[in-house]
C-alpha positions in Angstrom: -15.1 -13.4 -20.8 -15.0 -9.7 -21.8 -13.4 -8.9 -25.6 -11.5 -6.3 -23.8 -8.8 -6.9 -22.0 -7.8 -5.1 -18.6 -4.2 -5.8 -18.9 -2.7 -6.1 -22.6 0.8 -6.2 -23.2 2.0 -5.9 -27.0 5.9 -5.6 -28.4 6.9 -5.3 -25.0 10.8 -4.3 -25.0 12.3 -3.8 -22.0 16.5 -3.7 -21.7 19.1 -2.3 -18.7 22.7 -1.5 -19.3 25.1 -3.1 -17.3 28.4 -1.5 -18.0 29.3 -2.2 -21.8 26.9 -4.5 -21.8 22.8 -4.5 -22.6 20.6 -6.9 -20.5 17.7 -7.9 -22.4 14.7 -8.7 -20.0 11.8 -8.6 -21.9 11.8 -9.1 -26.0 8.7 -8.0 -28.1 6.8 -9.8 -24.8 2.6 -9.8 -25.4 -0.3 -10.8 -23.2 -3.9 -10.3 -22.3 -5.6 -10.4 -19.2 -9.0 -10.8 -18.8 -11.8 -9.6 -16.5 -12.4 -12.5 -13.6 -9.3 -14.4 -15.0 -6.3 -15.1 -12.5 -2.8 -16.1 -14.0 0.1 -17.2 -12.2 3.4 -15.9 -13.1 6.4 -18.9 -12.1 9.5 -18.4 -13.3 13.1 -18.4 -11.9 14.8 -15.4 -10.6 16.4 -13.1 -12.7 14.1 -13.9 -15.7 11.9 -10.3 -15.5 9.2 -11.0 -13.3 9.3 -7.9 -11.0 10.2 -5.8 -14.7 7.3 -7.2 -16.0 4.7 -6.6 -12.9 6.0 -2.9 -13.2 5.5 -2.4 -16.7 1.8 -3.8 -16.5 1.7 -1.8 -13.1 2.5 1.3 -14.7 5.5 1.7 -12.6 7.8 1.3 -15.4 7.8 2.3 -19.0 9.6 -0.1 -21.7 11.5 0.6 -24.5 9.0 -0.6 -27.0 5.6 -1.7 -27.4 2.1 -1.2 -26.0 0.7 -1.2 -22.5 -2.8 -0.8 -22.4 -4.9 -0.7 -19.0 -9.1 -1.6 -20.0 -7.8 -1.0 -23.5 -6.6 2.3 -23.2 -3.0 2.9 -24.3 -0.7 4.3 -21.7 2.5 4.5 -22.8 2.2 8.3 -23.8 0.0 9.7 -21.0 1.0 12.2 -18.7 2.8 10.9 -15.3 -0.6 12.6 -13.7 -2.5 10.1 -15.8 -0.8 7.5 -15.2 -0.6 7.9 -11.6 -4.7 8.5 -11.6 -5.1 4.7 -13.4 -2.6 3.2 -10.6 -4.7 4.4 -8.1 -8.2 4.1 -9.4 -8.1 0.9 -11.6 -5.0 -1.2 -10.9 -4.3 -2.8 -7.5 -0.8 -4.2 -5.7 -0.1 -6.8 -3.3 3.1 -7.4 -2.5 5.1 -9.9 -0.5 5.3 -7.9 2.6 2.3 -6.2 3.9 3.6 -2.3 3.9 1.2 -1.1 6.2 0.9 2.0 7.4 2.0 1.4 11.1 0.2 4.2 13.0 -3.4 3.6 11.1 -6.0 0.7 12.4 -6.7 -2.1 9.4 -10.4 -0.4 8.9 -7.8 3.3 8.2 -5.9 1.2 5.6 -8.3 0.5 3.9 -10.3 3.5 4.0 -7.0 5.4 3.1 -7.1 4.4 -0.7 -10.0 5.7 -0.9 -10.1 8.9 0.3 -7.2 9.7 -1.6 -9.8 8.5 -4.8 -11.9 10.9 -3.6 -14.5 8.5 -2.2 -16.8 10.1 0.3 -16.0 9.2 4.1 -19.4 7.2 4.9 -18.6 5.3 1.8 -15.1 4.3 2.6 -15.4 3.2 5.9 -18.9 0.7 4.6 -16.6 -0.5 1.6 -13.7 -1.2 4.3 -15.5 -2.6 6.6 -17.2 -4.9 3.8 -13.9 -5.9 2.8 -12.0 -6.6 6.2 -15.4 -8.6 7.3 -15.4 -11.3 4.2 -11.6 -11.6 5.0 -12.8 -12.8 8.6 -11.3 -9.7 10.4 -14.8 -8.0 11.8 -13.3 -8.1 15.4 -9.7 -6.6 14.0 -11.3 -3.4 12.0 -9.4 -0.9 14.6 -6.5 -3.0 15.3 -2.8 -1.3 14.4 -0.7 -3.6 12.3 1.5 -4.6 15.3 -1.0 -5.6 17.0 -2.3 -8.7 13.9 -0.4 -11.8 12.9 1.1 -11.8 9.8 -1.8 -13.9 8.1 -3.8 -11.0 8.8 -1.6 -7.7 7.6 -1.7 -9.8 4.4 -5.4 -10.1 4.5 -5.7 -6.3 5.1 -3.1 -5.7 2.2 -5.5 -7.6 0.1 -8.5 -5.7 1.1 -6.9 -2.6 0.7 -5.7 -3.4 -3.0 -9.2 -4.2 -3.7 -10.4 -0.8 -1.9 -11.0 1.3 -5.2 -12.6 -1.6 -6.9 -9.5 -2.0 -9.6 -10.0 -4.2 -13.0 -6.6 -5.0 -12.3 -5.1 -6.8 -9.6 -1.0 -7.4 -9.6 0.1 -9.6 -6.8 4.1 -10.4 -6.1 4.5 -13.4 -4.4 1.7 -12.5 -1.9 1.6 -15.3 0.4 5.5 -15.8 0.4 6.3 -14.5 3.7 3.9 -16.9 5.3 4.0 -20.5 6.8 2.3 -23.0 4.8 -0.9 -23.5 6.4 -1.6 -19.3 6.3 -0.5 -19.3 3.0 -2.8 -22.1 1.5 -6.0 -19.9 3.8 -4.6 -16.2 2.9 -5.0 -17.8 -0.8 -8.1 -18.9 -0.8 -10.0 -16.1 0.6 -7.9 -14.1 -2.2 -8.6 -16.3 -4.8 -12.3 -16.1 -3.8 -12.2 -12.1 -3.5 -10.8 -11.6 -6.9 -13.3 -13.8 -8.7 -16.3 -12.3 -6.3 -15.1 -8.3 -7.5 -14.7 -10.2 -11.4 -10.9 -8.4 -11.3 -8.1 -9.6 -13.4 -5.4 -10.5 -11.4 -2.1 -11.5 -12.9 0.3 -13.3 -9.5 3.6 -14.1 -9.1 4.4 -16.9 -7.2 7.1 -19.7 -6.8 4.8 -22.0 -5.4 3.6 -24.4 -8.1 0.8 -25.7 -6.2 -0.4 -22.5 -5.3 -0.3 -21.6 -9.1 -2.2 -24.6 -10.2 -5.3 -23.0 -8.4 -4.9 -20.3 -11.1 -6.8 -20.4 -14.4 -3.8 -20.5 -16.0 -0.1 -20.8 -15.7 2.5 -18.1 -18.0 6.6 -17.9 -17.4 8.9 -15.8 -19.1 10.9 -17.5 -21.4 13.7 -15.7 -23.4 11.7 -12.9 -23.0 8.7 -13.9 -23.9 6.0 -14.6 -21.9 4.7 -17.9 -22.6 2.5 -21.0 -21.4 4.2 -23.1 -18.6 
């Protein structure tokens, strides 16, 4: 396991005001995430999860403390910086696919990457690499409408991993499926992330998804903790 961390939280303070009063979601919160490791997040509702996926995803900035991304402090970079390590080094999965409706799965995919700058040839062989170990060779020019919903969540996945991030943030990713799509759509992620050695910290209800994971966290009083 690397010394670096690609995801280290340190002193992270993050509060809302709510009328007269202050919500304290996150207090002094620290963690490190490390290359090839995968963490569940479970917690309840409420306690900070989607505050904290947006901090580490750079999406949000907290009141205090330190956020660094492969070490590098990020706190007081540029919005153009910080925009260039969302796209380039951190990847998101979310609950629902959010496809772009009028593209094929193989355009997804290849979408990221363009946008990184990636030349064409090597976009569509890295998309195409992607969608095939996910088991959708025969769906590559497919629109979204036209796949089940345990494959616009495998081409979700493929485009997160896309620009080969360190980081991979995952909300509930599986959620929106039935069980036996969940338990496969999991697998081939869990087995994606390790094979592309990304740290990948997911949120999940699901306790017996999470015990797959290398290791379990919640958020407890703000902290994050060991479950």
């Amino acid at each position: 396991m690397s010394e670096t961390p690609v995801l280290g939280l340190e002193g992270v303070t993050r509060h809302f005001r709510s009328g007269d009063e202050t919500l304290e979601i996150l207090k002094g919160a620290g963690f490190d995430l490390f290359p090839g490791e995968i963490v569940a997040l479970v917690a309840p509702s409420g306690t900070g999860k989607s505050t904290l996926l947006h901090i580490a995803g750079l999406l949000e900035s907290p009141q205090q403390g330190a956020v660094r991304i492969a070490g590098r402090e990020t706190r007081a970079l540029s919005d153009t910086l910080r925009t260039q390590i969302r796209r380039d080094e951190i990847g998101f999965v979310y609950q629902f696919h959010h496809l772009l409706a009028e593209f094929s799965a193989l355009e997804n995919v290849v979408l990221p990457q363009h946008i990184s700058g990636v030349s064409p040839r090597e976009a569509k062989a890295r998309a195409t690499d992607l969608l095939t170990r996910f088991g959708l060779a025969h769906r590559l020019h497919n629109l979204p409408g036209k796949l089940s919903g345990g494959e616009k969540q495998r081409v979700a996945i493929a485009r997160a991993l896309a620009n080969r991030p360190k980081l991979l943030l995952a909300d509930e990713p599986t959620g929106n499926l039935d069980v036996h799509t969940s338990d496969a759509v999991f697998d081939e992620l869990l087995h994606a992330v390790r094979s592309e050695n990304v740290g990948a910290l997911i949120a999940t209800h699901n306790e017996e998804l999470a015990s797959r994971m290398d290791r379990v966290v919640t958020l407890r009083n703000g902290q994050i903790v060991a479950k």
